[in-house]
C-alpha positions in Angstrom: 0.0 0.0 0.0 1.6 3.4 -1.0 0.2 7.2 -0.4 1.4 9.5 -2.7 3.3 12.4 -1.8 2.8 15.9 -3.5 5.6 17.9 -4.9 5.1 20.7 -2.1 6.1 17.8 0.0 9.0 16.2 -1.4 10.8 18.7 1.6 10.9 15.3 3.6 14.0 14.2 1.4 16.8 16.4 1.8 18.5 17.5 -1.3 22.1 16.3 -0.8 20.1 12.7 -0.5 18.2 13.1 -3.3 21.1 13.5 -5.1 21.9 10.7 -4.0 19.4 8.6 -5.7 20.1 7.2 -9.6 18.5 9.9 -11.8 18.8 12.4 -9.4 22.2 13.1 -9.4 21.7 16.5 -11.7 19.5 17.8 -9.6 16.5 16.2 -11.4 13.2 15.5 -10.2 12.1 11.9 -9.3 8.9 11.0 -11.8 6.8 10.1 -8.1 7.7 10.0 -4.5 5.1 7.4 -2.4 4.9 6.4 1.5 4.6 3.6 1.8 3.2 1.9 4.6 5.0 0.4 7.7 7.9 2.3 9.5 5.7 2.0 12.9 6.2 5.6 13.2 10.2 4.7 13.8 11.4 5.1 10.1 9.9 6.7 7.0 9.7 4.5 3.8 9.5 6.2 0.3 9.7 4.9 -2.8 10.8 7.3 -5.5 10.3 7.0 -9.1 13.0 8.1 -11.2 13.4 7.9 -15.3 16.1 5.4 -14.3 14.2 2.9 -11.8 12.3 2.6 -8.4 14.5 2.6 -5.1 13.4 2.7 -1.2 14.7 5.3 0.8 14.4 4.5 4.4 14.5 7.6 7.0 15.3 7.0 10.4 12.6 9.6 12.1 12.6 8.6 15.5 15.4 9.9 17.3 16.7 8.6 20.4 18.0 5.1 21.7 15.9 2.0 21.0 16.9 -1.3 23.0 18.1 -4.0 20.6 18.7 -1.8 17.5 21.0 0.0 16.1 21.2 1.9 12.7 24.7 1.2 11.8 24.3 -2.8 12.7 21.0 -1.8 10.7 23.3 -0.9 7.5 25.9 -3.7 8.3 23.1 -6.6 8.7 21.7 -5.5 5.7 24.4 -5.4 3.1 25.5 -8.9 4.5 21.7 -10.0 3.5 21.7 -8.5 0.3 24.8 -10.1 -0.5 23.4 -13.4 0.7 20.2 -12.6 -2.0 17.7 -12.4 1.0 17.4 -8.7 1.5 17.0 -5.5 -1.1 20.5 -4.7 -2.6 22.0 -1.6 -0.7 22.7 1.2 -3.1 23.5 4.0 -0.6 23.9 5.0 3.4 23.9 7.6 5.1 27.6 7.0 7.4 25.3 7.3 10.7 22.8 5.3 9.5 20.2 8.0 9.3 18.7 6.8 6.0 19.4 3.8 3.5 18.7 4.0 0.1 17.8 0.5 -1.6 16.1 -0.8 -4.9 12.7 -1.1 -4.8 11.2 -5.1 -4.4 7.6 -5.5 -6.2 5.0 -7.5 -4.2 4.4 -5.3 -1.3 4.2 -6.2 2.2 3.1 -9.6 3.1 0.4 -10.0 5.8 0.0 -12.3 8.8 -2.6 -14.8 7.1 -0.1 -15.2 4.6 3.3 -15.4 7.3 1.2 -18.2 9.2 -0.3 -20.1 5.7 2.2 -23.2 5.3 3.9 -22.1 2.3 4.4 -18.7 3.6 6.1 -20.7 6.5 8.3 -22.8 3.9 9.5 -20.7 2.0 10.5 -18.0 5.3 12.3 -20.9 6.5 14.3 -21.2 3.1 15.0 -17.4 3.5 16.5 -17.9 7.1 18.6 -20.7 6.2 20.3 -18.4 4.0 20.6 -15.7 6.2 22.1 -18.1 8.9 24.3 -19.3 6.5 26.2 -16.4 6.2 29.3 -15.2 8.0 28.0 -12.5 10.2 29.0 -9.4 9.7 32.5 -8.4 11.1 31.7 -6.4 14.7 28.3 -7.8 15.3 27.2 -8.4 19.1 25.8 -11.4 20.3 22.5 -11.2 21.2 22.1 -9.5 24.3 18.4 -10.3 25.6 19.1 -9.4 29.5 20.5 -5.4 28.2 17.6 -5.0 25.8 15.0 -6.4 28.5 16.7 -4.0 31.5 16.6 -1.4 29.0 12.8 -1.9 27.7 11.8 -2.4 31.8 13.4 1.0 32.2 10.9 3.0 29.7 8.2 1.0 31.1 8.2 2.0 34.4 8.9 5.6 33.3 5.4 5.2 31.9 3.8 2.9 34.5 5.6 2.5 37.9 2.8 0.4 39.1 4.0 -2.4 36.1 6.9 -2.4 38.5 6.3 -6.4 40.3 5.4 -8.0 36.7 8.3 -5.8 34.5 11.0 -7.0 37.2 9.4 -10.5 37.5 10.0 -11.0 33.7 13.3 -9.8 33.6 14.7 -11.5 36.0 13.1 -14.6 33.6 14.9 -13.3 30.8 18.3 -13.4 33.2 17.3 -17.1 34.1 16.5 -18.0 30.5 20.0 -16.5 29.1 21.7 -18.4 31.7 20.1 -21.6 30.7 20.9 -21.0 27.3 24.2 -19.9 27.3 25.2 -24.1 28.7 24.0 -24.8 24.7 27.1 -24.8 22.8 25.6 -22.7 19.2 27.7 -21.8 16.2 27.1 -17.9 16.1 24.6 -16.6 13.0 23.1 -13.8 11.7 19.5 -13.6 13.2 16.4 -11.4 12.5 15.1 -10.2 15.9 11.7 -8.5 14.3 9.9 -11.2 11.8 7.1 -9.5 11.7 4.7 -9.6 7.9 5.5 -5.9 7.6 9.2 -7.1 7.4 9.3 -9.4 4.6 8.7 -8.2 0.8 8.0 -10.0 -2.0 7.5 -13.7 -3.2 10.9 -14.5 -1.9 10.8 -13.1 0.8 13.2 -10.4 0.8 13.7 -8.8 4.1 13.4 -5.8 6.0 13.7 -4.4 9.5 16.8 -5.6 10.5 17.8 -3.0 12.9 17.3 -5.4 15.3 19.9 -8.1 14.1 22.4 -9.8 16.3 25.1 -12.7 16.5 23.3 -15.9 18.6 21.5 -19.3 17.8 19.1 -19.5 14.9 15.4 -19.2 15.7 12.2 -18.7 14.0 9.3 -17.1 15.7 6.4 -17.0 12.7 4.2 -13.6 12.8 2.1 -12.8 16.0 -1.4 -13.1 16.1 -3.3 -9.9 16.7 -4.4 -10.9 19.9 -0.7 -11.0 21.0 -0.2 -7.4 20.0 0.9 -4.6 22.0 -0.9 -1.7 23.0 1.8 0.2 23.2 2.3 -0.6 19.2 5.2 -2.7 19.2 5.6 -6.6 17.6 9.3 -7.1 18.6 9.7 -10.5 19.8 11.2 -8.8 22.9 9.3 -6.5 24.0 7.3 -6.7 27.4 5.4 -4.2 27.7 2.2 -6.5 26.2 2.3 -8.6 29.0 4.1 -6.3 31.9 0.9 -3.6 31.2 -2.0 -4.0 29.0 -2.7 0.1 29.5 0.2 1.1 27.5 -0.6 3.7 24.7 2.7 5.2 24.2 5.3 3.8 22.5 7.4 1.7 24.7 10.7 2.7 22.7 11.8 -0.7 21.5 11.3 0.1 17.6 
């Protein structure tokens, strides 16, 4: 699903990264500029038309820290995928990760009926393989799931103090659970923290999101029902705010 975007409002796109884009080097205007949907108000996603092709530009718009991701492992996890054949070839980045530039993928967004549908499943599962298969990137953290759930617990309780017995009670299971898992001896992979259907384009699937990528064991967790949704917004596997307090309405800040 795409909105267009007028010309009065191509301002969203800076100039020196419009330039940026293949036929807009010159100075030239793109032949269309279209939101499209997703982003969960944390990044901005255009594609622009251009006499040359279609690309993506994604905008970080949400500033601030967000347990679990990072743009430049963003950037890094990306290019590895792309390389791999799972993700959309990288054509440009900003150096702090601010906004990445990619081709455009047709076939939209998948949804969760499709996710969840067996063949959605298989071929998913083909995609990860590939993604697992590949070196991670050079730099890459392990996955860290004790930080990211003391650093989600801490916006939380800014928002809800009461949430305080059930926020601590779950991470002190996250502590428990890393400890148990860290006795597994794993080979290290590349891993997609966020496999959401908003994140995976295309018959392939290619994917998206992967601002929250680490280094740790493979795992597949298929799309989230919508009874399992937040109300604070977010479908990150690991974010507690759904089960720490159903009252949420702000964001809880994990992306």
């Amino acid at each position: 699903m795409v909105e267009d975007i007028s010309a009065s409002d191509r301002w969203v796109i800076p100039a020196s990264v419009l330039r940026r884009v293949p036929g807009c080097a010159g100075g030239e205007a793109p032949l269309s500029v279209q939101l499209l949907h997703g982003g969960r108000n944390v990044n901005r996603n255009l594609r622009i038309d251009t006499r040359v092709g279609r690309f993506v530009l994604r905008q970080r718009i949400r500033e601030g820290p967000r347990p679990g991701a990072d743009p430049l492992r963003e950037v890094a996890c990306h290019r590895a995928a792309a390389a791999a054949g799972v993700a959309p070839a990288v054509l440009d980045a900003a150096l702090d990760g601010s906004w990445v530039l990619m081709d455009y993928v047709e076939g939209g967004m998948w949804t969760p009926p499709r996710l969840q549908a067996p063949e959605g499943l298989r071929t998913l599962g083909a995609c990860l393989q590939r993604l697992h298969a590949i070196t991670p990137p050079k730099g890459l953290a392990a996955f860290d799931p004790v930080s990211i759930a003391t650093s989600q617990a801490q916006t939380i309780l800014e928002r809800d103090p009461a949430a305080a017995a059930q926020v601590n009670a779950l991470v002190a299971r996250t502590r428990q659970l890393a400890l148990d898992c860290a006795a597994f001896a794993v080979t290290p992979v590349t891993t997609h923290g966020d496999l959401n259907a908003s994140n995976l384009i295309g018959p392939v699937p290619m994917l998206g999101g992967l601002g929250i990528c680490a280094a740790g064991g493979p795992r597949l967790r298929p799309g989230l029902p919508p009874s399992t949704i937040r109300a604070c917004g977010c479908e990150a596997g690991s974010c507690l705010a759904w089960r720490a307090s159903p009252t949420l309405t702000a964001p809880c800040g994990c992306g």
